[in-house]
NULO-161643 format. One record per residue (C-alpha): residue in three letters; x, y, z negated; residue number from 1. Coordinates in nm, 3 decimals, decimal comma. Example, Ala and Ser with C-alpha at 12.3 -4.5 7.8 and 13.67 -1.06 7.14 Angstrom:
2
<res Ala px 1,230 py -0,450 pz -0,780 n 1> .
<res Ser px 1,367 py -0,106 pz -0,714 n 2> .
//
This chain:
406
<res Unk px -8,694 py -13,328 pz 20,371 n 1> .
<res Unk px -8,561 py -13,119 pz 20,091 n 2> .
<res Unk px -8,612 py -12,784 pz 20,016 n 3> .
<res Unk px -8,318 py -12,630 pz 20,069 n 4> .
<res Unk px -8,399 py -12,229 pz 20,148 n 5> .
<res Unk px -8,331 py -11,965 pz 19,823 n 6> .
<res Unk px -8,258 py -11,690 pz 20,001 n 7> .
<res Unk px -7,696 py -11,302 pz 21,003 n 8> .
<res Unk px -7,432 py -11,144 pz 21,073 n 9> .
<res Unk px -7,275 py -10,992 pz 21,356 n 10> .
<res Unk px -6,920 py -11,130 pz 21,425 n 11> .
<res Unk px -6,613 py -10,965 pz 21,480 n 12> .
<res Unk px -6,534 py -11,045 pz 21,800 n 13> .
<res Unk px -6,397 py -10,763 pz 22,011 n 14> .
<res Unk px -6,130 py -10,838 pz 22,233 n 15> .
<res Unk px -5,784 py -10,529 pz 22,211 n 16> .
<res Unk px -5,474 py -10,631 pz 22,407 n 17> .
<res Unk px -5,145 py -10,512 pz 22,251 n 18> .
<res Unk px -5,050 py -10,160 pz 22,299 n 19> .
<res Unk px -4,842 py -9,875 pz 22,283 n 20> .
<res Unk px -4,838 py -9,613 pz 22,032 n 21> .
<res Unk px -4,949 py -9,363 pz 22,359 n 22> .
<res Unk px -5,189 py -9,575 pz 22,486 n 23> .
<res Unk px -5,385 py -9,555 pz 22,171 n 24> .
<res Unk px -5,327 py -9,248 pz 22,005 n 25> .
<res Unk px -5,630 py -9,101 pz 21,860 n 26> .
<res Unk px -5,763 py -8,825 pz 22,090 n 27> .
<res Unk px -5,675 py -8,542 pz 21,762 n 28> .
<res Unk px -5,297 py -8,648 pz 21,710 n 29> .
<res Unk px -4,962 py -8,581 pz 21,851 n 30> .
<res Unk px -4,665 py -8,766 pz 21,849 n 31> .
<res Unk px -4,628 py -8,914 pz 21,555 n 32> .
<res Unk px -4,299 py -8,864 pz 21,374 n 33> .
<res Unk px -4,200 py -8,892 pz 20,986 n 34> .
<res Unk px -4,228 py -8,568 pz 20,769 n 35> .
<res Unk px -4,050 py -8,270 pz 20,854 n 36> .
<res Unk px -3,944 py -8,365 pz 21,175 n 37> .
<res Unk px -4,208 py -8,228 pz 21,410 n 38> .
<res Unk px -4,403 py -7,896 pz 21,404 n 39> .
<res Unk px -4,781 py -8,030 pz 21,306 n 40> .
<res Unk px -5,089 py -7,996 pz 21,459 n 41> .
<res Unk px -5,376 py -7,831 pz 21,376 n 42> .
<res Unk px -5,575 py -7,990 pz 21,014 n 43> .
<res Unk px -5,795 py -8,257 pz 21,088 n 44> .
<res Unk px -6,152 py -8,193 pz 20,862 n 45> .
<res Unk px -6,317 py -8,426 pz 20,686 n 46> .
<res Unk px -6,652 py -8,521 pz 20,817 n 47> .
<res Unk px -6,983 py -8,456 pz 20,637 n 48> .
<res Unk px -7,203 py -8,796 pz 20,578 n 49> .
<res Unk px -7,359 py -8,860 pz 20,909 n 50> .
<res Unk px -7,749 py -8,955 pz 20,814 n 51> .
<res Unk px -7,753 py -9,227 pz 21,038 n 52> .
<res Unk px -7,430 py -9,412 pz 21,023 n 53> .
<res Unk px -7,107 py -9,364 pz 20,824 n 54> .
<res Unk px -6,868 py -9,537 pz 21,099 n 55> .
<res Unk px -6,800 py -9,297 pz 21,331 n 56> .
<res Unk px -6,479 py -9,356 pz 21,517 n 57> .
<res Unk px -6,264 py -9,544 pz 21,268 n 58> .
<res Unk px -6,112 py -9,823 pz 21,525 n 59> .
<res Unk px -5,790 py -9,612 pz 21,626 n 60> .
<res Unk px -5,698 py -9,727 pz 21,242 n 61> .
<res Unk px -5,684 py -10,092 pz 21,333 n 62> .
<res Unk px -5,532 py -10,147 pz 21,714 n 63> .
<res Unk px -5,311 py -10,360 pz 21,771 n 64> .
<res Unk px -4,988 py -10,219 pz 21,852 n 65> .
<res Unk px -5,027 py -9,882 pz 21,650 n 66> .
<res Unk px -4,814 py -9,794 pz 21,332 n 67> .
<res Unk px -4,953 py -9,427 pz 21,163 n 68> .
<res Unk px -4,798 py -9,252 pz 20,914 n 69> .
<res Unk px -4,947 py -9,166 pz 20,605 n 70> .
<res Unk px -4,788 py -8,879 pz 20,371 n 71> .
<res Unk px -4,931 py -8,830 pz 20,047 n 72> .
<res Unk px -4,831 py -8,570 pz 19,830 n 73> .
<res Unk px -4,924 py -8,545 pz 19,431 n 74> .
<res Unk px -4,812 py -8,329 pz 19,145 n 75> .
<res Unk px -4,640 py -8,437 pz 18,846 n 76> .
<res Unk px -4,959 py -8,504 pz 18,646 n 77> .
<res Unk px -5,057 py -8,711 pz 18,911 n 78> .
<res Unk px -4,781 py -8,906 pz 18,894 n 79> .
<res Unk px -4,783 py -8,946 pz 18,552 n 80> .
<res Unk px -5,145 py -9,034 pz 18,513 n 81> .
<res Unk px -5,091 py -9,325 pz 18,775 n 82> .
<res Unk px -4,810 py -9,465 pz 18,550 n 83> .
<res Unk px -5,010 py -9,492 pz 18,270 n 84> .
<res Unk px -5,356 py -9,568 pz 18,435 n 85> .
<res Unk px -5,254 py -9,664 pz 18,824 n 86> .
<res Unk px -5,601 py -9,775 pz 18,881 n 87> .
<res Unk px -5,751 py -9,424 pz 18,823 n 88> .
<res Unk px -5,812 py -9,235 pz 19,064 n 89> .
<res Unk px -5,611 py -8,878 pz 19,088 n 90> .
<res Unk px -5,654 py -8,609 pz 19,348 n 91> .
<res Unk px -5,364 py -8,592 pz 19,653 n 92> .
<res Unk px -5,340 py -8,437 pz 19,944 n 93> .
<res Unk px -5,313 py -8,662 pz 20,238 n 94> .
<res Unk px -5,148 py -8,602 pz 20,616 n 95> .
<res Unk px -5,227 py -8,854 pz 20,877 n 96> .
<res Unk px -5,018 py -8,859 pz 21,210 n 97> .
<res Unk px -4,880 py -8,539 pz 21,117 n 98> .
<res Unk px -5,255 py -8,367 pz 21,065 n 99> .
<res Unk px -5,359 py -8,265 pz 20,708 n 100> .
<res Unk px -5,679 py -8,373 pz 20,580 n 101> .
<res Unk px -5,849 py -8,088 pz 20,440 n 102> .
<res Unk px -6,066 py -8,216 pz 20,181 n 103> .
<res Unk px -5,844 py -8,358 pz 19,891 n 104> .
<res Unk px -5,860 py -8,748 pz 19,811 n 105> .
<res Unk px -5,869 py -8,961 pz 19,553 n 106> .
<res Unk px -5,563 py -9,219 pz 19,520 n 107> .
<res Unk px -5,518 py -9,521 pz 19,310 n 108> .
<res Unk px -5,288 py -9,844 pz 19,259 n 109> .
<res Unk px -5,446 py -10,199 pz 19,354 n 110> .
<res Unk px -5,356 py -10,543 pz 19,322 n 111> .
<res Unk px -5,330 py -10,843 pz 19,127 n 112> .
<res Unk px -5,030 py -11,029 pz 19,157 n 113> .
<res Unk px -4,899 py -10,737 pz 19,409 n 114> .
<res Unk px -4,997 py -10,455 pz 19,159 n 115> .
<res Unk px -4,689 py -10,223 pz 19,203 n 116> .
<res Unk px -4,569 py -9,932 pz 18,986 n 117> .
<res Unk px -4,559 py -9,560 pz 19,181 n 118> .
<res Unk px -4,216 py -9,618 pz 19,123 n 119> .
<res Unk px -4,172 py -9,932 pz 19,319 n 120> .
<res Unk px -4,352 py -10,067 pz 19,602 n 121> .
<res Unk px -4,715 py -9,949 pz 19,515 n 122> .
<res Unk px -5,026 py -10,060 pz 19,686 n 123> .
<res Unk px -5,259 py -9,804 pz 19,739 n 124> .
<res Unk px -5,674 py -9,716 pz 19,806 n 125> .
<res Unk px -5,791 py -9,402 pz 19,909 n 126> .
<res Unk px -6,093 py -9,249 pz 19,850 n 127> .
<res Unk px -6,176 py -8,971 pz 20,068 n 128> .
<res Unk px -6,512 py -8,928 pz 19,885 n 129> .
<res Unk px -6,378 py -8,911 pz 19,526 n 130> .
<res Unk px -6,443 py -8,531 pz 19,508 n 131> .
<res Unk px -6,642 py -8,438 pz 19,737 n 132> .
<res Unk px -6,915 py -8,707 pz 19,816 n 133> .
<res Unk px -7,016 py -8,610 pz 20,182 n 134> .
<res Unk px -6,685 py -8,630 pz 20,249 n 135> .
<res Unk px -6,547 py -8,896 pz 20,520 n 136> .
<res Unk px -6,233 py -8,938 pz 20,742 n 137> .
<res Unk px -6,351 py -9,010 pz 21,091 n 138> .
<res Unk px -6,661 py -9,175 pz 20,926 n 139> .
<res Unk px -6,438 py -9,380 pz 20,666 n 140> .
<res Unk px -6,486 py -9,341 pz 20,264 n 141> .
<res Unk px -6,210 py -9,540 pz 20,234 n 142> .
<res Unk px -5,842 py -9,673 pz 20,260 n 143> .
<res Unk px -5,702 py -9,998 pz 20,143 n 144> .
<res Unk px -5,296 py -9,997 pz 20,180 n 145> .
<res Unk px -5,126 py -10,311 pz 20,107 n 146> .
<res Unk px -4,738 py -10,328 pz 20,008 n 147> .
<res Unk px -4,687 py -10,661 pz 20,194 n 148> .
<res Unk px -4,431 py -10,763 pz 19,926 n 149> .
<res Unk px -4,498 py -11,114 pz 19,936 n 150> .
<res Unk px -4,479 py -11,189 pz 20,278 n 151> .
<res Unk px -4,159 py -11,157 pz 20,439 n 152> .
<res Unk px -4,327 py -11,162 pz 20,773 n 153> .
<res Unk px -4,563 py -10,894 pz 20,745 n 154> .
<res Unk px -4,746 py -11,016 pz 20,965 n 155> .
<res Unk px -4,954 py -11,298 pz 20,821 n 156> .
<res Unk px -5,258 py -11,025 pz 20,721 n 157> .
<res Unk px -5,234 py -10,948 pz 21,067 n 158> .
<res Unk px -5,216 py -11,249 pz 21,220 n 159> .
<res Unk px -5,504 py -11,410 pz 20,990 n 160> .
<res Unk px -5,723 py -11,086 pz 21,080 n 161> .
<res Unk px -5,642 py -11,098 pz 21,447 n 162> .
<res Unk px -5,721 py -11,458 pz 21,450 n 163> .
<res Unk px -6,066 py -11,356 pz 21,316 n 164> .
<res Unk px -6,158 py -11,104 pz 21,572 n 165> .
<res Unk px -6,048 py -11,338 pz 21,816 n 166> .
<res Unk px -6,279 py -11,643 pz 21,745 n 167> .
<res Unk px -6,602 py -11,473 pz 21,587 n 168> .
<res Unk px -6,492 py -11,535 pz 21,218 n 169> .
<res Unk px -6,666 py -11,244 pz 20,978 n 170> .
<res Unk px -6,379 py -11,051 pz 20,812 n 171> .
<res Unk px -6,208 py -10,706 pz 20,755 n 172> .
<res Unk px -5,973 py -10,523 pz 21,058 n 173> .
<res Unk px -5,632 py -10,485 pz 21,035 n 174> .
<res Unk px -5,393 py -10,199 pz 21,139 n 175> .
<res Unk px -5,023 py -10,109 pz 21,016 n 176> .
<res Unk px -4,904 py -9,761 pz 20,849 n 177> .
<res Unk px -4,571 py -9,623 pz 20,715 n 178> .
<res Unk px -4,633 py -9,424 pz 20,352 n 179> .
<res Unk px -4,409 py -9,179 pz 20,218 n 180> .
<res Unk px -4,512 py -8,986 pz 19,871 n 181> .
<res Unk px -4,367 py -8,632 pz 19,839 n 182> .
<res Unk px -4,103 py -8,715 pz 20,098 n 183> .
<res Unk px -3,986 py -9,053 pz 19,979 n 184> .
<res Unk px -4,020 py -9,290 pz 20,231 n 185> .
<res Unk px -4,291 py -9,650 pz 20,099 n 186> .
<res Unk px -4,209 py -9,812 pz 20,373 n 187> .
<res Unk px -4,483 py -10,047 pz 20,589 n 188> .
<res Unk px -4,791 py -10,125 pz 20,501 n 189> .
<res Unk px -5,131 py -10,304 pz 20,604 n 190> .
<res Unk px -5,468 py -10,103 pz 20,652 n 191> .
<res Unk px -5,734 py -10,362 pz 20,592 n 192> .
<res Unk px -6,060 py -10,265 pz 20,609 n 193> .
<res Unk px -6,204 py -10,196 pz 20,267 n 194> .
<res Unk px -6,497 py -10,434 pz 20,137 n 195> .
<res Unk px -6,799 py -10,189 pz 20,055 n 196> .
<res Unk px -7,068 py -10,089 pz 20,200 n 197> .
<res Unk px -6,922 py -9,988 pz 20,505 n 198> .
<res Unk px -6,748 py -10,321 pz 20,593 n 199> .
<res Unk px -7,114 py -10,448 pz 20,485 n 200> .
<res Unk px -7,286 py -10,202 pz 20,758 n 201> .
<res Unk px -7,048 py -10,310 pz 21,031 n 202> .
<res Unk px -7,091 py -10,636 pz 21,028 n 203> .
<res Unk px -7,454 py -10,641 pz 20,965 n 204> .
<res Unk px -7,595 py -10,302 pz 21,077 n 205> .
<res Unk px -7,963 py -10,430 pz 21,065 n 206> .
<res Unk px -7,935 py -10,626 pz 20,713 n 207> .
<res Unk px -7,677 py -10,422 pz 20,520 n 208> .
<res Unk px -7,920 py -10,413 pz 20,189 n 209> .
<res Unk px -7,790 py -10,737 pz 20,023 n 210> .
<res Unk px -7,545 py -10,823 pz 19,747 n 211> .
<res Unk px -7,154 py -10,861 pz 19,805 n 212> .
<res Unk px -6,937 py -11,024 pz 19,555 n 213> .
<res Unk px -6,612 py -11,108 pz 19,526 n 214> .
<res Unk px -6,475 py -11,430 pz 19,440 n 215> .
<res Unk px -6,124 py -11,481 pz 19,246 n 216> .
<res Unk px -6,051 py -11,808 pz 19,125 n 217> .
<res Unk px -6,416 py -11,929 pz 19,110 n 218> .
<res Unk px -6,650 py -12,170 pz 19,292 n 219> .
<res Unk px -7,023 py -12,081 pz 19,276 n 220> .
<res Unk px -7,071 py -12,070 pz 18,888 n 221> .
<res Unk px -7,178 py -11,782 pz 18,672 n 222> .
<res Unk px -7,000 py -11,923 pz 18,435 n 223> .
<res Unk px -6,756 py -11,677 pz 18,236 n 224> .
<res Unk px -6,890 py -11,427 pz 18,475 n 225> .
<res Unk px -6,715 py -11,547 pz 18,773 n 226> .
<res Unk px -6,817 py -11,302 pz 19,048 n 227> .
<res Unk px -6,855 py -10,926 pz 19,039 n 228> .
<res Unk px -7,082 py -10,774 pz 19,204 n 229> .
<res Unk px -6,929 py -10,501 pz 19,466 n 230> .
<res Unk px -7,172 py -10,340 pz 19,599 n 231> .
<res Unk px -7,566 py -10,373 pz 19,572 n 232> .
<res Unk px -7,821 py -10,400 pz 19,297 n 233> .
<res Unk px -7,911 py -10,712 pz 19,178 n 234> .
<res Unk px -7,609 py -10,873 pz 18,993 n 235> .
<res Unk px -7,833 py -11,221 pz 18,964 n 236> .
<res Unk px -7,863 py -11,234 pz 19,342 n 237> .
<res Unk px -7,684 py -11,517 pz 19,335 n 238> .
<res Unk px -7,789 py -11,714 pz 19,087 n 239> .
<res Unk px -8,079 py -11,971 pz 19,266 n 240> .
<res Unk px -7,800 py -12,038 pz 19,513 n 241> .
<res Unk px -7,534 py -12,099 pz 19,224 n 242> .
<res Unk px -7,800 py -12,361 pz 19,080 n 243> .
<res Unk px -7,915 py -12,539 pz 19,439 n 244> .
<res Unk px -7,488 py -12,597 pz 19,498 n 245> .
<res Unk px -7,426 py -12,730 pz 19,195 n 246> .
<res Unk px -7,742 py -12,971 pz 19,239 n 247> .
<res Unk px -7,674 py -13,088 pz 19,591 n 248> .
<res Unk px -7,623 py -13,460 pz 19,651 n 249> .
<res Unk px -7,338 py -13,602 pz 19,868 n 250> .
<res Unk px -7,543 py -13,674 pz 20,160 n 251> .
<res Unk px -7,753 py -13,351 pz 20,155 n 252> .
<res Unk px -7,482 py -13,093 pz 20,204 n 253> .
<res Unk px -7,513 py -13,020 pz 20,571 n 254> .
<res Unk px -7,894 py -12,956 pz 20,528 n 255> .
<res Unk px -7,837 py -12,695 pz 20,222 n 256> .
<res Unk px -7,589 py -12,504 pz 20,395 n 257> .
<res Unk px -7,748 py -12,493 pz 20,761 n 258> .
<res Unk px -8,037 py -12,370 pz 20,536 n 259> .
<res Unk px -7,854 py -12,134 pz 20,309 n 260> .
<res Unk px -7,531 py -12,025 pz 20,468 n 261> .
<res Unk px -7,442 py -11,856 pz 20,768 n 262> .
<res Unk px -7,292 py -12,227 pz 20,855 n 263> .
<res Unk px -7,079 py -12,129 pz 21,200 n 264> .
<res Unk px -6,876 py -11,863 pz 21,004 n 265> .
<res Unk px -6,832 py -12,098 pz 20,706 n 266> .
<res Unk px -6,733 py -12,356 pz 20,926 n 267> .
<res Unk px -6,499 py -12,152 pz 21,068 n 268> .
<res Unk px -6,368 py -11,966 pz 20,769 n 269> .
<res Unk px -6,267 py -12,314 pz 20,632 n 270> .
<res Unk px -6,072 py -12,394 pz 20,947 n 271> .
<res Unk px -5,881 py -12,110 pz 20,968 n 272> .
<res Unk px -5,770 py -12,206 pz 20,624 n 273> .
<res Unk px -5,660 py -12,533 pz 20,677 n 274> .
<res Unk px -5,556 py -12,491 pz 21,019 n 275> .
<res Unk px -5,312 py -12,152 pz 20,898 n 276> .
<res Unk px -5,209 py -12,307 pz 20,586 n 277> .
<res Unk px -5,317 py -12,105 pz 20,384 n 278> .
<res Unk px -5,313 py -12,211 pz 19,988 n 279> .
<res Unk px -5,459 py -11,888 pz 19,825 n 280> .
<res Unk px -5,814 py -11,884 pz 20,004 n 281> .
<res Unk px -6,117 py -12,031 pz 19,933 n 282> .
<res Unk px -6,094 py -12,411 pz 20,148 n 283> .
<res Unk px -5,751 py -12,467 pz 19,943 n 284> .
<res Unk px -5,776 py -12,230 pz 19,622 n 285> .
<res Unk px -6,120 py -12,122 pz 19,583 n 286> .
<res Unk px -5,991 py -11,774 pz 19,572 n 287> .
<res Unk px -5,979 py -11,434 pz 19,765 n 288> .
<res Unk px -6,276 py -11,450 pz 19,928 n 289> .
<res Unk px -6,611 py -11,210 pz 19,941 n 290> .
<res Unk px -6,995 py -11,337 pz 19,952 n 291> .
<res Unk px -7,244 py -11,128 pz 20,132 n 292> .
<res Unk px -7,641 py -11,213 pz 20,089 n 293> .
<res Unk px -7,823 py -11,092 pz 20,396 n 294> .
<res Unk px -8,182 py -11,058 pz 20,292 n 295> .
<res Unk px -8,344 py -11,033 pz 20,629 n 296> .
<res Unk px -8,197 py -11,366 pz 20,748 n 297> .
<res Unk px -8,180 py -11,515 pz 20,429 n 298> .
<res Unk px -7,806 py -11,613 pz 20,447 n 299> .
<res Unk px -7,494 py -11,641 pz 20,291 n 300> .
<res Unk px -7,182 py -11,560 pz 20,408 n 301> .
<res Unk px -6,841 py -11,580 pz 20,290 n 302> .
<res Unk px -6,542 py -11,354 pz 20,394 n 303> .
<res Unk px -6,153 py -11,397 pz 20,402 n 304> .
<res Unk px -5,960 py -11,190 pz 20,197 n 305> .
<res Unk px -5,607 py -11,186 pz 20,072 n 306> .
<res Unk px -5,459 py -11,380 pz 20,300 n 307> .
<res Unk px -5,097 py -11,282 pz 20,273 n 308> .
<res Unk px -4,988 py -11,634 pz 20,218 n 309> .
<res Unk px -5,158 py -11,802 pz 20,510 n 310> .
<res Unk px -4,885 py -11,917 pz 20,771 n 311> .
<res Unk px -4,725 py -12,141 pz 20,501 n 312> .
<res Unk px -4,617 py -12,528 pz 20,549 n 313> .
<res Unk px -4,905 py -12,669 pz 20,288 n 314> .
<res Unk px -4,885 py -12,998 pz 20,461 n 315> .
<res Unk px -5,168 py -13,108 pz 20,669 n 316> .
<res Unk px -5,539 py -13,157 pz 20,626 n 317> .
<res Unk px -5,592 py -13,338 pz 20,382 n 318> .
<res Unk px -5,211 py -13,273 pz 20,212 n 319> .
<res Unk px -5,189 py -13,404 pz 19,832 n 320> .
<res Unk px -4,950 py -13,102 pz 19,767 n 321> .
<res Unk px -5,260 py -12,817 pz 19,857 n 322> .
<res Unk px -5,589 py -13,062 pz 19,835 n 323> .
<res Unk px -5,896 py -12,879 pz 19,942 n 324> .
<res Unk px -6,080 py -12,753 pz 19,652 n 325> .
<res Unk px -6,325 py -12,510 pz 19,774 n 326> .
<res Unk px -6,712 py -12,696 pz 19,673 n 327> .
<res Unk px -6,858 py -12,607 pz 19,991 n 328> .
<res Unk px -6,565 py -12,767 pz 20,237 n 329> .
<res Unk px -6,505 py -13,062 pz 20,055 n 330> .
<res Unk px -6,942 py -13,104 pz 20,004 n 331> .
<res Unk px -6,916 py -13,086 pz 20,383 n 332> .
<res Unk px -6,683 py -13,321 pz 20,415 n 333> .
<res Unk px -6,867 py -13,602 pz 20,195 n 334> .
<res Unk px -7,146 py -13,559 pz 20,431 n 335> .
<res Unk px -7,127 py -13,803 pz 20,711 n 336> .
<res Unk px -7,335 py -13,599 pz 20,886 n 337> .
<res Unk px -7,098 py -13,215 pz 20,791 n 338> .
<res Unk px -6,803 py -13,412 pz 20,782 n 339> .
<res Unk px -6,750 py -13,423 pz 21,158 n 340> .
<res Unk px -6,842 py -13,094 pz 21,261 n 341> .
<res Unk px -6,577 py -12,922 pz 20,995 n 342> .
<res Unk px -6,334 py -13,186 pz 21,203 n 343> .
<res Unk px -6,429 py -13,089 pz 21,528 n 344> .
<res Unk px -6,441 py -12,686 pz 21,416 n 345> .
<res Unk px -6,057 py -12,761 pz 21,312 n 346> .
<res Unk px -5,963 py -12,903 pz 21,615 n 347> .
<res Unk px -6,123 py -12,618 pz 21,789 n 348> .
<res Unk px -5,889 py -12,380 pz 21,585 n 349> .
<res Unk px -5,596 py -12,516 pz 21,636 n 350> .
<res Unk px -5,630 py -12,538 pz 22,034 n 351> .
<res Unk px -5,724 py -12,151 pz 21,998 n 352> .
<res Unk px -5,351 py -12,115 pz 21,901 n 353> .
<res Unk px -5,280 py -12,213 pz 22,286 n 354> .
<res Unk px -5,550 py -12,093 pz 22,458 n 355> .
<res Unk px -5,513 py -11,720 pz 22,281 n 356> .
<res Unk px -5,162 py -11,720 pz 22,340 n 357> .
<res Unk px -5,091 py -11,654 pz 21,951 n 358> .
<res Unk px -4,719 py -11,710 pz 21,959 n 359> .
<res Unk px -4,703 py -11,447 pz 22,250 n 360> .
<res Unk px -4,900 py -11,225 pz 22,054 n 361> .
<res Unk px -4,703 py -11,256 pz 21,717 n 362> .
<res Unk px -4,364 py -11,276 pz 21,934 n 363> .
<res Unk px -4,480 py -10,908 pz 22,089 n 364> .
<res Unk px -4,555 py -10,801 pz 21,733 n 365> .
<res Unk px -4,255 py -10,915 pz 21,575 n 366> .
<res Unk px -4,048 py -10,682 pz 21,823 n 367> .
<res Unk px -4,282 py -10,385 pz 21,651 n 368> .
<res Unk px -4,292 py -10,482 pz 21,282 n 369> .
<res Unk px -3,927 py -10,658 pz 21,269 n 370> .
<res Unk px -3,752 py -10,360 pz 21,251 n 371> .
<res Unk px -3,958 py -10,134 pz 21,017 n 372> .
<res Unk px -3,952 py -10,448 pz 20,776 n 373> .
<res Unk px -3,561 py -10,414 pz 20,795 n 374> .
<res Unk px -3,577 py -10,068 pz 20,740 n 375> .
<res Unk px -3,840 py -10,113 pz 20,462 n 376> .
<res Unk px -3,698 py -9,907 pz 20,219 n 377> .
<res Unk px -3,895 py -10,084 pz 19,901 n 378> .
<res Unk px -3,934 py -10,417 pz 20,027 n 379> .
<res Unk px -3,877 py -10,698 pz 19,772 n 380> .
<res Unk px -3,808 py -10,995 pz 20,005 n 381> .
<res Unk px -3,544 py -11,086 pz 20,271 n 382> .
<res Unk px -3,732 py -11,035 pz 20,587 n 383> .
<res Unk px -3,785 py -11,367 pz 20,754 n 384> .
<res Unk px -4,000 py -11,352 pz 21,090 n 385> .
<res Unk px -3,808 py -11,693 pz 21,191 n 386> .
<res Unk px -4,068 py -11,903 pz 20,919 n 387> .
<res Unk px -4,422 py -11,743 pz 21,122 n 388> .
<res Unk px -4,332 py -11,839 pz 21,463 n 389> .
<res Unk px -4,172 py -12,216 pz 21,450 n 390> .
<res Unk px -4,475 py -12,251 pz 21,226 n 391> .
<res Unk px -4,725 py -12,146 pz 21,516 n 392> .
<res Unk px -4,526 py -12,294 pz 21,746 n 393> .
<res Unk px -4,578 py -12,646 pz 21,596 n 394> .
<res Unk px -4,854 py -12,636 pz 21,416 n 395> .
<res Unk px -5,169 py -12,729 pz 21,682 n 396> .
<res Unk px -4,990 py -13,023 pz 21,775 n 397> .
<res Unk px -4,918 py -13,124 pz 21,426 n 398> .
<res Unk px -5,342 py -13,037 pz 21,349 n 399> .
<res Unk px -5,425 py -13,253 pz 21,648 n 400> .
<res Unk px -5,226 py -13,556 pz 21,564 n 401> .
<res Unk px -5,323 py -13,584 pz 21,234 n 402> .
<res Unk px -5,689 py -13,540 pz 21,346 n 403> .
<res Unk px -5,643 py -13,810 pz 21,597 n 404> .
<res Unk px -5,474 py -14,035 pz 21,355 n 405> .
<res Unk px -5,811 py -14,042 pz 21,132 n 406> .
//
């Protein structure tokens, strides 16, 4: 036997049927109607730390169903600084289904290839602690705000996310918001669930004291510094793991990462990839994903992120136009022995497509988001629900053929 061991997780796997904007409303808010058009209800406070746990009733931000509406309103010298330096932070005042938040917040621009200017499209964080450290918004320190602009669905975030939830795959919630900034309408955007140490706490409440890092464009090397350490103390966390990867042999992979990974969620990380097509994420890309080190159980486990281009025609499995790239899928599937199980895991995903009843689900969603993606004000693509749902309509089929083919 080798020795494979250097170093759990609870999934996220709560079931929330599709809802109306009453059904859900969050027990402080009214009706929820764009700036100026309603009287408003009384402030909602921010909440001092709680000493036990920071999440105190953040869901209402991710239901399915539910758009909010965000107004944030900065002064000139706000403005300007974010032109100049839009990812440092400047103070804002924030209203959130028509209720101010007392406390100031802190407000930057994010993204890579999505990084907007305030004058266009901008994607957005949130920080409601930036001033005022014991400050939270019903428990959350922060707010990640993505600008959607290039997915002409909007809805692949969501239906990647939802996806998650649904079959016990580790990953960030998902919720919808319109943003306007001193009156000017943003238009729709994603809430995803920040990665810190809150995400961290939530998904592994009783071993929340290990390293998370994110991954872009790198495959377990510390070479050229290829992961940064988010949040956590020990930057080098990683490195025996790095080294044991890179040292594995072909036929030893399933034993390393039974040993050293939480192996169900990377087994079905990968297949959610490959079954959603999606060619920016770790199975096809080796990129946009997290790693989280629990120390207790002495795993690894990776998380999805940035997965606005899942939902794409990448051809199938195995396609020569997206290979799979990511080390750890295509170890597994040199293993006679991993090999199979990543198979069967795929299949598994793609029948979930029926037996969830995704194409209902994104059919009902499309009636909510289709029209505020017309009327999004800033959006930078034509918007084009019609490519999501013949995709899910065809693809299980498509999964399971080729599968049976092999």
């Amino acid at each position: 036997m080798h020795s494979w061991m250097v170093l759990g997780f609870i999934a996220c796997s709560s079931t929330t049927s599709l809802r109306t904007l009453e059904d859900t409303r969050p027990p402080y808010a009214e009706a929820v109607a764009p700036p100026g058009e309603a009287d408003r209800p009384s402030a909602v406070p921010t909440e001092a730390a709680h000493p036990d746990s920071d999440r105190v009733s953040d869901a209402f931000l991710y239901r399915d169903g539910v758009i909010h509406e965000l107004v944030l309103t900065l002064d000139e010298s706000s403005l300007a600084s974010l032109r100049e330096a839009p990812t440092v932070d400047v103070m804002a005042e924030l209203t959130v289904n028509g209720n101010p938040v007392l406390d100031p917040v802190g407000v930057h621009l994010k993204g890579t290839a999505s990084l907007r200017s305030i004058d266009d499209k901008a994607a957005f964080k949130i920080d409601f602690h930036q001033w005022n450290p014991t400050a939270r918004f019903h428990g959350v320190k922060r707010l990640t705000l993505n600008n959607m602009v290039q997915d002409p669905t909007m809805l692949r975030e969501h239906a990647y996310y939802w996806l998650c939830r649904e079959l016990g795959v580790p990953a960030p919630r998902h919720g919808y918001a319109r943003i306007w900034v001193n009156g000017v309408e943003f238009g729709l955007y994603g809430i995803v669930e920040s990665f810190d140490e809150q995400l961290v706490d939530r998904l592994w409440p009783l071993d929340d004291e290990g390293a998370l890092y994110e991954g872009v464009g790198n495959d377990f090397s510390f070479r050229d510094d290829d992961y940064e350490l988010q949040e956590g103390i020990d930057a080098l966390a990683m490195a025996p793991l790095v080294e044991l990867v890179e040292q594995t042999p072909p036929d030893a992979w399933l034993e390393m990462l039974e040993a050293n990974f939480d192996f169900d969620a990377l087994l079905g990380y990968a297949a959610l990839d490959i079954v959603t097509g999606n060619p920016d994420g770790y199975a096809l890309n080796r990129n946009n994903y997290y790693v989280y080190g629990a120390p207790l159980a002495g795993k690894w486990t990776l998380l999805p992120s940035g997965v606005d281009r899942s939902f794409l025609e990448t051809g199938g499995i195995r396609s020569e136009l997206h290979p799979l790239e990511g080390l750890l899928v295509t170890g597994c599937l040199a293993d006679p022995a991993c090999g199979p199980l990543l198979d069967a895991r795929i299949r598994a995903t793609a029948d979930a497509f029926d037996r969830l009843d995704l194409l209902d689900h994104l059919t009902e969603m499309e009636r909510l988001v289709g029209p505020l993606c017309e009327a999004d004000p800033r959006r930078e693509l034509e918007c084009r629900s019609d490519e999501l749902l013949p995709f899910v309509a065809a693809r299980a089929q498509a999964i399971r053929e080729e599968l049976d083919a092999d």
